[in-house]
N, C-alpha and C positions, 0 to 999 in steps of 0.2 A: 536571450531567448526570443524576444519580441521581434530584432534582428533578423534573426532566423526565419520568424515566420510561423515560431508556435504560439499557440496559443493561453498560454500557461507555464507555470513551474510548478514542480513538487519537490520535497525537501523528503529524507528522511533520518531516522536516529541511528546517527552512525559514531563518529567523532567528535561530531560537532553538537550544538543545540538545533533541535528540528525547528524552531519556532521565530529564533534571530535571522534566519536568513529573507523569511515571509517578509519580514518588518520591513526588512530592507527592500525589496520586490514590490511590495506594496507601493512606494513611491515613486515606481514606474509609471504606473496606470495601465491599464486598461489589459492585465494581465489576471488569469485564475491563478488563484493559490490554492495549495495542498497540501496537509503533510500528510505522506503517504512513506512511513507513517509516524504517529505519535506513540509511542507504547505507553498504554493505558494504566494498567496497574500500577504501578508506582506514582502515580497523579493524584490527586483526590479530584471529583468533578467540577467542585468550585474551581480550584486552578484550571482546572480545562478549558468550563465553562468563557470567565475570564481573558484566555487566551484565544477563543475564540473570537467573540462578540468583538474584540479588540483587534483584529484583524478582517472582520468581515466591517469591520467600519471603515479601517485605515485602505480595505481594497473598494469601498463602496460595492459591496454585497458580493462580490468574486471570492469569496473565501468557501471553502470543502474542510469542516473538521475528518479527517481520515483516523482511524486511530487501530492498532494491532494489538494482540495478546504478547508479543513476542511467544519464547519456550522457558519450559519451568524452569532449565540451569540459569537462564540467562537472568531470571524475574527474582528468585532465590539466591543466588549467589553473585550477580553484576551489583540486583538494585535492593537488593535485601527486604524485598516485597510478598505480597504475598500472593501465590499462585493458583489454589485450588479451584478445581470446581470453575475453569476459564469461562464456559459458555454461559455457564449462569451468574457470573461477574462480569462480563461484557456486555449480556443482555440488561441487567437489572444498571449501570455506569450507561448507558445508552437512556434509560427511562430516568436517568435522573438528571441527567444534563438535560432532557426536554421537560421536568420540572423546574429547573433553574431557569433556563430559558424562557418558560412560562408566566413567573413569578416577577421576573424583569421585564417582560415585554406589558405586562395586565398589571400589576401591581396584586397580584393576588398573595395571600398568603403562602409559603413554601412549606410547604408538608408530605417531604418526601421519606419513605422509612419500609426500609428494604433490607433485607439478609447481610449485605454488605457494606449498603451506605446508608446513612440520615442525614437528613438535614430540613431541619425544623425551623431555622431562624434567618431570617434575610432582611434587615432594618436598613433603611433609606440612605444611610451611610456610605453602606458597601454595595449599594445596587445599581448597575451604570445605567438601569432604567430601558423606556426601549429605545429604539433605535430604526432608520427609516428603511435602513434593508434588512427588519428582522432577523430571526435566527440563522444562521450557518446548517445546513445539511450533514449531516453525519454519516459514513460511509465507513467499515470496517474492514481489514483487511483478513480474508479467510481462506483455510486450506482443506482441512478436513470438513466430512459432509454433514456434522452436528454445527459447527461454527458457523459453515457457510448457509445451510438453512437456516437457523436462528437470525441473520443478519437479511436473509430477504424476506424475514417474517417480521423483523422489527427495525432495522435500519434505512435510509434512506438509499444505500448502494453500497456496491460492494468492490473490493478493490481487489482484485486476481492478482495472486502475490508472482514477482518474476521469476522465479524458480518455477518453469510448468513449460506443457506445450498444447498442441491443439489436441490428441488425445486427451490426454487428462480434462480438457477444459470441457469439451462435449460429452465424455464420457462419465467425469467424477462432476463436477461444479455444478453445471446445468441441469441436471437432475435433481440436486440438492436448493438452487437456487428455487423450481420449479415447487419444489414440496414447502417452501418456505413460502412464498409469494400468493400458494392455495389456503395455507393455513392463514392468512393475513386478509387475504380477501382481496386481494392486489391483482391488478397488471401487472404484466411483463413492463409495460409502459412508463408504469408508475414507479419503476427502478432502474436507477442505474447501475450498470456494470464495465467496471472500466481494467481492463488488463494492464500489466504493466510488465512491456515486455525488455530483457536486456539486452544489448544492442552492441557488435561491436565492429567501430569501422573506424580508419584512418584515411590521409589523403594521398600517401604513397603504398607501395607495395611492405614496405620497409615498415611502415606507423600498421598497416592493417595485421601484421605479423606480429607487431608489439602489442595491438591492442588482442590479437589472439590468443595470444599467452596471458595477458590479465586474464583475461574471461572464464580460458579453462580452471584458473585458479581462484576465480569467484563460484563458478559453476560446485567448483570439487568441496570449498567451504558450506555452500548450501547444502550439496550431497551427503557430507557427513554427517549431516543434522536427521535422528532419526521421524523427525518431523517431516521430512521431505522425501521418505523414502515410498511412500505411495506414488508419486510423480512417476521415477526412475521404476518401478514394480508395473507400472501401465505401459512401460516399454518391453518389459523382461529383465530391466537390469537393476531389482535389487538387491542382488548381492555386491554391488560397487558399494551401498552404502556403509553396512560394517568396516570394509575395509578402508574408506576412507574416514569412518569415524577414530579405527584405531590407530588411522597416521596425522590427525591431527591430536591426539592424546599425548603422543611422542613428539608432539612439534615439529612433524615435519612439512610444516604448510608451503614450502617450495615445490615437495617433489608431487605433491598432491595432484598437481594441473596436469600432470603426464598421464593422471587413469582417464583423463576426460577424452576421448577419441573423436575422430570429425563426424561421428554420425551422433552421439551424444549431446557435442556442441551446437551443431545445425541445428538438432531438435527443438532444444530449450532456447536456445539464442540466435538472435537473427543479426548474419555475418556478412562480410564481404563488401560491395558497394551499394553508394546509395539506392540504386533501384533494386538489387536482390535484398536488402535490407525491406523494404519496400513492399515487396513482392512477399517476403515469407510473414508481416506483420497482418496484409491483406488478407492473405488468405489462412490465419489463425484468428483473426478476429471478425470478418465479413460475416455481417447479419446477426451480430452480438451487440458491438458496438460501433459508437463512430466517432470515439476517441478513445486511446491509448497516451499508458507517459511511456515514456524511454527511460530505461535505468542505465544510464553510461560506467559501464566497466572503469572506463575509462574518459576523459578530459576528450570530448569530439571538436576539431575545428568547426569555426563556425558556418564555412563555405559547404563542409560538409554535410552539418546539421540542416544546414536550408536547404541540401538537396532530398536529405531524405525526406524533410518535411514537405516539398512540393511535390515528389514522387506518389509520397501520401495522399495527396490531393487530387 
């Protein structure tokens, strides 16, 4: 990544562990870390905590705790955790990691005790103490407009999940962002909001085709999530989500990518080469933000990736 010209990596919870790959990154230098994102509920915030403060040391303070709800099948029946009532457990897991982190940087007592979490005891043992670049920032990832206001009325930023387009963003988010940020007493300034848009591009005609066809089949997997059918409903198309939800019920996640059409793709994901890649991230995020991750469909070379990334620039 650093190769390339960006400025950072983000990990998120897919296959793998979101938190092994940071480690590894971290000993690059001079790199931001992110996981973008952790799924929260199944964590307790001590682990969190922990995996934090241990990567904002090992990047010397480049570290971004990012953290998601995921959806209730996935939290309930992946991590056999518990789901309810998400905004007011993401909010209340947000206040208690910056009691943790309080309690270790000051040495004060830990006396947090909340609907969802407690924690009352922090003995010199188990406390890594502070640390010279302080706590990590906290940034959640949000879709609907009770999560996404909650997280700019109490988190540090907020991470625009890749499944979206520029509709959706000005129309649903930024208005929720805005009601969040009044109720906190905030700036605009004083938050960050980072998109994360997914990207798909090869170095021949032949790899951009390949990488087209992932994408529609990434695209058709988010779409059937009835989580995501507000996106697809800001365009007029959500009746694609049912049906795409009742063909990945039948396991047909191949044939899935063929409902996703070129103007659906376009929308949500920025295609083709590096400058219209380029081109359609500018002008979905100009005057929001001034950094974006990229969520690769697919494995981008890395001649490529630097071109987008100077395009960018």
């Amino acid at each position: 990544m650093r190769d390339a010209g960006a400025s950072g990596v983000a990990t998120f919870e897919g296959q793998h562990d979101v938190f092994a790959p940071l480690t590894l990154a971290a000993t690059v230098g001079g790199l931001d870390l992110m996981t973008n994102v952790a799924i929260a509920f199944p964590r307790n915030p001590i682990h969190l905590a922990h995996q934090a403060i241990d990567h904002q040391v090992l990047s010397r303070g480049r570290f971004i705790l990012g953290l998601g709800t995921q959806v209730r099948a996935q939290i309930e029946k992946r991590f056999g955790a518990q789901f309810d009532n998400p905004v007011a457990r993401m909010t209340e897991l947000v206040a208690a990691l910056r009691a943790i982190f309080e309690a270790w940087n000051t040495g004060a007592r830990l006396n947090f005790r909340g609907e969802y979490y407690r924690h009352t005891l922090m003995t010199p043992t188990f406390s890594p103490g502070p640390n010279p670049y302080g706590s990590p920032p906290i940034y959640v990832g949000a879709l609907g407009p009770k999560l996404t206001r909650a997280t700019a009325e109490h988190a540090d930023g907020l991470l625009v999940m890749p499944f979206g387009s520029k509709r959706f963003l000005h129309h649903n988010t930024l208005p929720a962002v805005r009601e969040g940020l009044q109720a906190s007493g905030r700036h605009i300034d004083d938050f960050a909001i980072i998109p994360e848009i997914i990207v798909s591009a090869g170095e021949t005609d032949a790899d951009r085709a390949s990488a087209d066809a992932g994408t529609r089949r990434l695209l058709a997997f988010y779409g059937s999530t009835p989580a995501y059918r507000p996106v697809l409903a800001a365009h007029g198309w959500e009746d694609l989500q049912p049906e795409l939800n009742a063909m990945s019920k039948q396991g047909r996640w191949q044939e899935m990518g063929a409902l996703i059409d070129d103007e659906i793709m376009h929308t949500i994901a920025a295609c083709g080469t590096p400058a219209e890649i380029a081109a359609h991230i500018r002008d979905r995020v100009d005057g929001i933000s001034d950094a974006v991750c990229l969520y690769q469909s697919g494995p981008i070379g890395l001649s490529t990736l630097a071109a987008i990334v100077n395009k960018l620039r």
